[in-house]
C-alpha positions as CSV (number, residue, x, y, z in Angstrom):
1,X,0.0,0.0,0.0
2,X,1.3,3.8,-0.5
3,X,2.2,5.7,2.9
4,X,1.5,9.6,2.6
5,X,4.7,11.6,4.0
6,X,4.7,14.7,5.2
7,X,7.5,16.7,4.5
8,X,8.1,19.8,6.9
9,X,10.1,22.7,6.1
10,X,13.7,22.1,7.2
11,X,16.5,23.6,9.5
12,X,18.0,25.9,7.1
13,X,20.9,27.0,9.6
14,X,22.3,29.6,10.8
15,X,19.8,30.0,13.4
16,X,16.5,31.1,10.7
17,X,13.4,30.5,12.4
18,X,11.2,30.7,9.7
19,X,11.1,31.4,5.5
20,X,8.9,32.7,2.9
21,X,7.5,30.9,-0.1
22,X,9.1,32.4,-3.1
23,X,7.7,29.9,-5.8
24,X,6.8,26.2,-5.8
25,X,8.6,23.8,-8.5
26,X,6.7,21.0,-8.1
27,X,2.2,20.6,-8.2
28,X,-0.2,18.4,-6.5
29,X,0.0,15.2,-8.6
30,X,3.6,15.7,-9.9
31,X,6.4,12.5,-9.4
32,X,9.7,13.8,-7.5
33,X,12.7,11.8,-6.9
34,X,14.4,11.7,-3.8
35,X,16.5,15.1,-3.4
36,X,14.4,17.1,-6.0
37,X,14.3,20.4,-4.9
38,X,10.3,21.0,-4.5
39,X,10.0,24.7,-3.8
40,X,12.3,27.8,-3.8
41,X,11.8,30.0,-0.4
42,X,13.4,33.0,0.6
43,X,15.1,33.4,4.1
44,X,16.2,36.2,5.7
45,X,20.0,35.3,4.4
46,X,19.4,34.0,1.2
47,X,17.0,32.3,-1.5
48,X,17.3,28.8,-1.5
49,X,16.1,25.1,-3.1
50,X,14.5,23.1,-0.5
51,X,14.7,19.0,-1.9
52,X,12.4,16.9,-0.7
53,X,14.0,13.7,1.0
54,X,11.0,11.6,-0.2
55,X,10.2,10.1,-3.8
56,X,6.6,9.3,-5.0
57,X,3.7,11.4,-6.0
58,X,3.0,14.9,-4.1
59,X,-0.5,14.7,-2.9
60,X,-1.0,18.0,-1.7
61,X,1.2,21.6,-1.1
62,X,0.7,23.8,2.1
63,X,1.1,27.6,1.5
64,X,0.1,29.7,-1.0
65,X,3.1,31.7,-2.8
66,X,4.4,34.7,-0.5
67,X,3.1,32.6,2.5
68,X,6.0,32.6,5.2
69,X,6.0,29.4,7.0
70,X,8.3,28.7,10.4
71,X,10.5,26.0,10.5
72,X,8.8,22.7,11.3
73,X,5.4,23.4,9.7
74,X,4.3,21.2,6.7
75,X,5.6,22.3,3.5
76,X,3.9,19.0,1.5
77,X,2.4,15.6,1.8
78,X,4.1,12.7,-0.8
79,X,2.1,9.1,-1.3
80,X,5.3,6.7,-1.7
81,X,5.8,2.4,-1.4
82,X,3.1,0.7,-3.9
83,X,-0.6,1.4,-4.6
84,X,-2.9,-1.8,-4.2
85,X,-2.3,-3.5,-7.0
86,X,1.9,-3.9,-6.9
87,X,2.2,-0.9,-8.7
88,X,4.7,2.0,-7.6
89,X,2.9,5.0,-6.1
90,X,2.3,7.7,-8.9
91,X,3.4,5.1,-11.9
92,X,0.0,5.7,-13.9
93,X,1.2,4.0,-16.8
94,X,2.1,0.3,-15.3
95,X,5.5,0.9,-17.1
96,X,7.9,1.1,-14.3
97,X,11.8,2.6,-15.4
98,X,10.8,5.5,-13.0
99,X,8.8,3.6,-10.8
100,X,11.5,1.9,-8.8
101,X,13.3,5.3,-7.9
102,X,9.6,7.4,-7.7
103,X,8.2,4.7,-5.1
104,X,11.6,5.5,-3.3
105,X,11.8,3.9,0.9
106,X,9.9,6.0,2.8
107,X,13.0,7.1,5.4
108,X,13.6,9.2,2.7
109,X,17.5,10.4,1.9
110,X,17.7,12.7,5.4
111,X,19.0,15.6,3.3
112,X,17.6,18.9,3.7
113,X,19.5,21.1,1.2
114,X,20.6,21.3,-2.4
115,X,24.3,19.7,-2.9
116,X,24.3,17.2,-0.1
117,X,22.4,14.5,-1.3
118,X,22.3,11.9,-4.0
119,X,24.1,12.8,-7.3
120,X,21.9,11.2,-10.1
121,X,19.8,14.5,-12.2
122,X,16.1,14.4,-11.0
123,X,13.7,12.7,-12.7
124,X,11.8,14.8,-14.9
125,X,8.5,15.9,-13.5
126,X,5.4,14.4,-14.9
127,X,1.7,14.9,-14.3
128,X,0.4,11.6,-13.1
129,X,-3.2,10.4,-14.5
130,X,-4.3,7.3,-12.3
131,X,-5.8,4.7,-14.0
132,X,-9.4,4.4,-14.7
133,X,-11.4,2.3,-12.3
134,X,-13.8,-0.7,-13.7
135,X,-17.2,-0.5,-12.8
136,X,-19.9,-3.3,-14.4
137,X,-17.2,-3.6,-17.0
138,X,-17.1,0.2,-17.9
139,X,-14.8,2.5,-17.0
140,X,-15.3,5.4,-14.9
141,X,-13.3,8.8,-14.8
142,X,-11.0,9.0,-11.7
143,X,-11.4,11.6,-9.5
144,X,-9.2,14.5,-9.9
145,X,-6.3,15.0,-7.5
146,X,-7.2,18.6,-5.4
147,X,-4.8,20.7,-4.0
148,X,-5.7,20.7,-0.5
149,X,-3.5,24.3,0.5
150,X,-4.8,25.7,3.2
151,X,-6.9,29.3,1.3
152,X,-7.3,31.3,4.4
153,X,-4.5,34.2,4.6
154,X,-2.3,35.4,7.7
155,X,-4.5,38.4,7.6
156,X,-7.9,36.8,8.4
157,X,-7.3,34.0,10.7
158,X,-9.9,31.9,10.1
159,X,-8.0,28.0,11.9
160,X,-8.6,26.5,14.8
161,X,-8.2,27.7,18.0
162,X,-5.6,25.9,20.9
163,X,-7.6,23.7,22.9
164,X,-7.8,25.1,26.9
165,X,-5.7,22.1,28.0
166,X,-3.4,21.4,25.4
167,X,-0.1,22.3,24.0
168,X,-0.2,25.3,22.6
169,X,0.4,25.1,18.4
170,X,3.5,27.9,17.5
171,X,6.4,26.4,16.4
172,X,8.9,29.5,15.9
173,X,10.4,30.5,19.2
174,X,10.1,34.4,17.3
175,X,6.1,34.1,17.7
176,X,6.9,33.1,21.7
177,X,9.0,35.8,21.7
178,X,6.9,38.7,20.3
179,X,3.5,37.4,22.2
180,X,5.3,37.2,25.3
181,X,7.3,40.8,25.0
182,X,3.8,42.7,24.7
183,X,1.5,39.9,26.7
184,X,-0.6,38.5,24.6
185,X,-2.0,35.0,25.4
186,X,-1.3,32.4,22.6
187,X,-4.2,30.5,24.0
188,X,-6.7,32.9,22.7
189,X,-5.6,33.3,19.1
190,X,-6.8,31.5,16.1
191,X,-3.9,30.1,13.7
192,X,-4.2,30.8,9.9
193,X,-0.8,28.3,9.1
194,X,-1.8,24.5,8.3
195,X,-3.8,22.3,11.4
196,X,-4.0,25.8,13.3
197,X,-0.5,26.8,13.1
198,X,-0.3,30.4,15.1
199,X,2.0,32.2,12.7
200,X,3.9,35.8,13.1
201,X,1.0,37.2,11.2
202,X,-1.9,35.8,13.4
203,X,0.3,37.6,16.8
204,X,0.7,40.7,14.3
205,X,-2.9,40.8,13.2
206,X,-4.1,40.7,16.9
207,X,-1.5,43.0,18.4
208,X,-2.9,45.4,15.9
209,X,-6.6,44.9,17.1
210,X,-5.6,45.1,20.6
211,X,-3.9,47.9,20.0
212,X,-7.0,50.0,18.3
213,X,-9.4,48.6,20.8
214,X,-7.3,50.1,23.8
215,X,-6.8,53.7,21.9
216,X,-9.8,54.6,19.7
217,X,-10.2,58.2,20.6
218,X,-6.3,58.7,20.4
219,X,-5.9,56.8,17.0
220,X,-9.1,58.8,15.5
221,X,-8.1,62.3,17.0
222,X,-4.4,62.1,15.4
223,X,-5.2,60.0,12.0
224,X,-7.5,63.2,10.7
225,X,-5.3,65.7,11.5
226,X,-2.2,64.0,10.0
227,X,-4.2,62.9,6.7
228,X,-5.5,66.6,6.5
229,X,-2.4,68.3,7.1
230,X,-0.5,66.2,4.1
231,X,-3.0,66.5,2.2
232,X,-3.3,62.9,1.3
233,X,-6.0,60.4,2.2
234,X,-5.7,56.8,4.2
235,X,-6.5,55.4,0.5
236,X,-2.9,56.5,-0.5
237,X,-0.7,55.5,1.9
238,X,0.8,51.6,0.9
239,X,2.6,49.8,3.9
240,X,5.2,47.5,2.7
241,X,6.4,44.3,4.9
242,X,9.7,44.6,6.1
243,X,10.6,40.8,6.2
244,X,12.7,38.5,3.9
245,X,16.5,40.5,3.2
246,X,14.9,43.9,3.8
247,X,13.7,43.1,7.5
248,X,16.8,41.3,8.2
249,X,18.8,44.1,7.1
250,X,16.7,46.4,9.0
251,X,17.4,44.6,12.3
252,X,20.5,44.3,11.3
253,X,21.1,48.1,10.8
254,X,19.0,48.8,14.0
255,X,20.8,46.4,16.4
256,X,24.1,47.6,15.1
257,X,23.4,51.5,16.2
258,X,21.4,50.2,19.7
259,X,24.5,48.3,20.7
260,X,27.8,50.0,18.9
261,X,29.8,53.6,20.0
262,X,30.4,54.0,16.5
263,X,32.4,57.3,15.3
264,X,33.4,58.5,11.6
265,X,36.9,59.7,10.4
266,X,37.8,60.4,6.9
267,X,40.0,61.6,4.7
268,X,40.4,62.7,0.8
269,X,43.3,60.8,-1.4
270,X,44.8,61.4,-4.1
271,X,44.4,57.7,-6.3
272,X,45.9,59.1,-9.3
273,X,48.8,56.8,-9.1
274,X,46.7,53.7,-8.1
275,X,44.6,54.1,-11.0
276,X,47.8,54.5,-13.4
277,X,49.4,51.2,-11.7
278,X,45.7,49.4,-11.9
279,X,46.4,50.5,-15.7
280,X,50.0,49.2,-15.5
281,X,48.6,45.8,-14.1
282,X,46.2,45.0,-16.8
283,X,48.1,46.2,-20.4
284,X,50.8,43.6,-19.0
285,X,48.0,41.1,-20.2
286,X,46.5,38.4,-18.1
287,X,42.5,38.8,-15.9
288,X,41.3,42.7,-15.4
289,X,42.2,43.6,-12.1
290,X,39.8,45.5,-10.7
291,X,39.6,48.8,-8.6
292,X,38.0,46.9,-6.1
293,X,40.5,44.2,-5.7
294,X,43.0,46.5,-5.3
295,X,40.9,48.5,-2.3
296,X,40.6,45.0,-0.6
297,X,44.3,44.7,-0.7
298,X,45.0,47.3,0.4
299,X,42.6,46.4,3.3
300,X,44.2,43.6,4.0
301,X,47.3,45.0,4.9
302,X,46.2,47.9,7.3
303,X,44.5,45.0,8.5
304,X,47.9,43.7,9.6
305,X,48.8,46.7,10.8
306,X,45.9,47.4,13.1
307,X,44.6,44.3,14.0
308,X,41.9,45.8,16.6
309,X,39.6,46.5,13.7
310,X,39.5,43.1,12.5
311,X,37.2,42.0,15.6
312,X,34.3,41.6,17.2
313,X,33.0,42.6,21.0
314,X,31.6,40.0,23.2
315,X,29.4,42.0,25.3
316,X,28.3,39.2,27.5
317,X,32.1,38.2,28.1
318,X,32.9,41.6,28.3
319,X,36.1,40.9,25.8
320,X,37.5,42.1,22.6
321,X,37.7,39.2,20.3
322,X,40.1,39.5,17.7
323,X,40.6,37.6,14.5
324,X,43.7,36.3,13.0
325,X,42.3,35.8,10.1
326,X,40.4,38.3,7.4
327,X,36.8,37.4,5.8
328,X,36.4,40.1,4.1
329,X,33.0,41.3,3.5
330,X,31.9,43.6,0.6
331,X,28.5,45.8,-0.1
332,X,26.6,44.4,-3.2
333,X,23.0,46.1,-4.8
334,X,20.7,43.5,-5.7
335,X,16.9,43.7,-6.7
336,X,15.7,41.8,-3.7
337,X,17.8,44.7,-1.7
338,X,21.1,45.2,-0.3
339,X,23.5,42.7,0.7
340,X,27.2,41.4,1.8
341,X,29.0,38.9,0.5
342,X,32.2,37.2,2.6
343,X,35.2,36.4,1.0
344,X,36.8,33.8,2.8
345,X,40.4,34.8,3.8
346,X,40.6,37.7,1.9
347,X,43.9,38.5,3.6
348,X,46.0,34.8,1.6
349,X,44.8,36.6,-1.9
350,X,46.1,38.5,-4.3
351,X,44.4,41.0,-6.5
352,X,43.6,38.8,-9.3
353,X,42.0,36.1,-6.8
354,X,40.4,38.7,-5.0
355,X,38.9,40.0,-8.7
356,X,37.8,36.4,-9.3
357,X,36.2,36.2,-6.2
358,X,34.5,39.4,-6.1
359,X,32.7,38.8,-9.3
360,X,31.8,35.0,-8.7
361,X,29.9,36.4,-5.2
362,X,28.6,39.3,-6.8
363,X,26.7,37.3,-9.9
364,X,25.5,35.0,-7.2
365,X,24.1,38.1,-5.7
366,X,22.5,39.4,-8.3
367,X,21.0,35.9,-9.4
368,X,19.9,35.5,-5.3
369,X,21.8,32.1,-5.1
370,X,24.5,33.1,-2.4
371,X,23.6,30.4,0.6
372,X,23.8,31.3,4.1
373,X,27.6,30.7,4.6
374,X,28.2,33.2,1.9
375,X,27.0,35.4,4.0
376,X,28.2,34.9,7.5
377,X,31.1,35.1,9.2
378,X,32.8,38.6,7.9
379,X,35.2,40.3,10.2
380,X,35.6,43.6,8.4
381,X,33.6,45.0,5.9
382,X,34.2,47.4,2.2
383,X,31.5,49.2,1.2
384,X,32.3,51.3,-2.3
385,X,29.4,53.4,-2.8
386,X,31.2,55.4,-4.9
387,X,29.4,53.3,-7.4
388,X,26.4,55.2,-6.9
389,X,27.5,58.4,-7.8
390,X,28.4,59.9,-4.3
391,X,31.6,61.0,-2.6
392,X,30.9,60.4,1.1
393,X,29.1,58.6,3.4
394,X,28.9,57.2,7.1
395,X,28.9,53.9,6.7
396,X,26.8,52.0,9.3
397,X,29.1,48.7,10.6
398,X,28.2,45.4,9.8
399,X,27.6,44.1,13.5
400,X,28.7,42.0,14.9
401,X,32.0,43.5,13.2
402,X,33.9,46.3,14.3
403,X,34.5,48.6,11.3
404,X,33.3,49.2,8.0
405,X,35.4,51.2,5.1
406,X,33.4,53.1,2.8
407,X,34.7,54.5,-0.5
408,X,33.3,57.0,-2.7
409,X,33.7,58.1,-6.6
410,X,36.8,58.3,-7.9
411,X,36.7,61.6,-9.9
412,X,38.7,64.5,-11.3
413,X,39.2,67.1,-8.9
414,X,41.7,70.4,-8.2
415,X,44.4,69.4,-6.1
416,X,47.7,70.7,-5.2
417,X,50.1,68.1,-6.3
418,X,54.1,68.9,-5.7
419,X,53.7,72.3,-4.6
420,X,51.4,73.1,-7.4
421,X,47.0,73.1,-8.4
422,X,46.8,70.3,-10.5
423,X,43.8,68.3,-11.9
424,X,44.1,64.6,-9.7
425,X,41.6,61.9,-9.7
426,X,40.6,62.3,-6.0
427,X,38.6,59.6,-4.0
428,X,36.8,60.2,-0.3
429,X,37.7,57.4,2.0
430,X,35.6,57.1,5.3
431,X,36.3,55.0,8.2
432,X,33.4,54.1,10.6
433,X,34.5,51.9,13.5
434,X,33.6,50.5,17.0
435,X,34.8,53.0,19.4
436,X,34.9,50.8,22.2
437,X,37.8,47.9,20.1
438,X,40.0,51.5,19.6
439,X,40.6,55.0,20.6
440,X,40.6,57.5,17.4
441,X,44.0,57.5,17.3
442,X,44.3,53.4,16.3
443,X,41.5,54.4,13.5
444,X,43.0,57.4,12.5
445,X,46.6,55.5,11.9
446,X,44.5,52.8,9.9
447,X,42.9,55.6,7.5
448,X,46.1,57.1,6.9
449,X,47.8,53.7,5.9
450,X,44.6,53.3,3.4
451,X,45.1,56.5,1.8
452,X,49.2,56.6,1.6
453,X,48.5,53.0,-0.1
454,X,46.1,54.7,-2.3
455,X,48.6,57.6,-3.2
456,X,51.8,55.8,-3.2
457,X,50.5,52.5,-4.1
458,X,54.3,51.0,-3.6
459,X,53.4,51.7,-0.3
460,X,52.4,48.2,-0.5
461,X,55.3,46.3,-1.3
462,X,56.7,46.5,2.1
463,X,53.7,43.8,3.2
464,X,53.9,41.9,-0.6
């Protein structure tokens, strides 16, 4: 007989609690092998292929597209083993290549990501038709195979409430967390997610209620005003959900200015001459090097220099933990929003790996591929926003990092080079850092190295 699996949504590391449907690869009815990636979510690190660890036919798909699910609730059910009459679950056609590998064991391979499972290609995907049942010798239509996805959104939780007595259903310890912090009791929501599931949403949608209920006056005497004084209506204001990369860069950004003394130093340079040795580098033939590469080298070496900025603060220790070695992290744009890349001792590399590397990690970017890892684990951070047309900024630091170089355009500008006004291409260089790893005068000596490196770019051949 066939055994219906369910399939939950995985551990995806690094401590994510929960994941949004981005787009299923796989409908109700469809034959996946064991390890075919079934649906594509987005985390708060990265997009990522979830495979399913089961092979047979999916019988039905829990969460609409957009839906964010926490980890450990159902993501689909699949019918594996054999179907009543010997045949392998799913195999409509009697004909059984596929059937052996469909109707896979049900333990499944115990893989939860793309890249550590089996290496045999994926069956191709198939729309299964059972076959017909006889009835007083004629043959009857089968009944179609329904998608049994919950319908109801987060917004209107319409699910079963937690029995008095019993446990109480939330599965991500965030959910605890927020219902706890502002006192709601779980006991008396309604979850929207799959069997009654209390998702973020449901704690959301009732914190907002709550919170009307308690001030109606307030919330009425204040919205009128406000809409009459801009001159816009309630109709035109469009809230956007901060969750997925954008809310975890928010939090990021947010917990990095509640916790860190940051301060700002900068400094112009002159990068005439690194521009003419970048120029140098790549008509001797070989990979471009790029400007970029050369920064992070650069990097690298004031690194050695001043190792305090290559750390992190354990504020529960109350230590400075510093880092031998340099993961170097770098700012990348990205439709889905902003986000940085590690390259893995950064410090062992020259400029033509570091060029290599930079652009491998940056098409992953831009395709959303990077995974998790590629994203954790930096100890200092480059940020060259010069690319967007701007000379200075003040960069906010990566926590739990303790500085952050930012690097405007690189442009012509008057300077007074030898005594003398001259035209020099001219770059701002600004140095936010953890006041608490290092006194200004440790961050100033750092900035200074950076820009004599950038001016006097055999500066560096003293660390080479």
């Amino acid at each position: 007989m066939a055994q219906v699996l369910e399939f939950k949504l995985p551990d995806l590391g690094e401590g994510l609690t929960e994941a949004e449907i981005v787009r299923w690869l796989v409908e109700v009815g469809d034959v996946v092998a064991v390890d075919q990636p079934v649906v594509e979510v987005e985390t708060a690190k990265a997009m990522v292929e979830v495979p399913c660890p089961y092979g047979g036919v999916v019988t039905a798909r829990f969460g609409a597209e957009g839906t964010e699910l926490p980890v450990g609730a159902p993501l689909l059910t699949v019918a594996v083993g054999r179907t009543a009459d010997g045949r392998p679950a799913g195999d409509g056609s009697g004909a059984g290549t596929d059937g052996a590998k469909d109707g896979a064991s049900a333990e499944g391979s115990g893989n939860v990501l793309v890249g550590y499972g089996t290496s045999e290609a994926p069956a191709r995907r198939r729309r299964v038709r059972p076959a017909a049942p006889v009835v007083n010798g004629r043959s009857r239509a089968p009944e179609p195979v329904r998608d049994t996805r919950p319908t109801e959104t987060p917004s209107t939780p319409t699910g079963r409430a937690a029995p008095a007595d019993g446990p109480v259903p939330v599965i991500s310890p965030l959910v605890r967390r927020l219902a706890r912090q502002n006192g709601l009791d779980l006991r008396k929501l309604t979850g929207s997610g799959p069997d009654g599931l209390i998702l973020r949403a449901d704690v959301e949608h009732a914190l907002r209620a709550g919170d009307t209920q308690d001030r109606p006056d307030t919330t009425k005497a204040t919205a009128a005003p406000a809409a009459a004084a801009s001159g816009f209506g309630t109709a035109s204001v469009t809230r956007v959900p901060l969750k997925g990369i954008r809310g975890a860069v928010a939090d990021k950004l947010s917990r990095s200015r509640t916790e860190i003394p940051d301060a700002t130093c900068w400094v112009d340079a002159d990068a005439t001459e690194l521009m003419r040795t970048r120029a140098a580098m790549n008509a001797a033939g070989g990979p471009k090097i790029s400007v970029l590469a050369l920064l992070a080298r650069i990097c690298t070496a004031a690194l050695a220099r001043f190792p305090e900025l290559n750390s992190s603060v354990d504020t529960e220790a109350r230590e400075v933990v510093r880092y031998a070695d340099v993961h170097l992290g770098f700012a990348a744009q990205t439709e889905r929003g902003l986000v940085v890349p590690v390259v893995r001792d950064a410090h062992t590399r020259d400029a033509e790996s570091l060029t290599a590397e930079f652009a491998r990690l940056t098409e992953a970017a831009r395709e959303g591929t990077l995974t998790p890892a590629q994203l954790t684990g930096g100890t200092f951070t480059l940020n060259n926003y010069g690319v967007f047309g701007v000379d200075g900024s003040t960069p906010i630091i990566n926590h739990p990092e303790a500085a952050m170089l930012g690097v405007g355009r690189i442009v012509p500008k008057p300077w007074v080079y030898e005594g003398e006004l001259a035209v020099r291409q001219v770059v701002q260089l600004s140095l936010t850092f953890d006041h608490r790893v290092c006194d200004g005068g440790t961050a100033g000596g750092f900035l200074r190295y950076v820009a004599d490196c950038v001016e006097q770019p055999a500066v560096l051949l003293r660390t080479l």
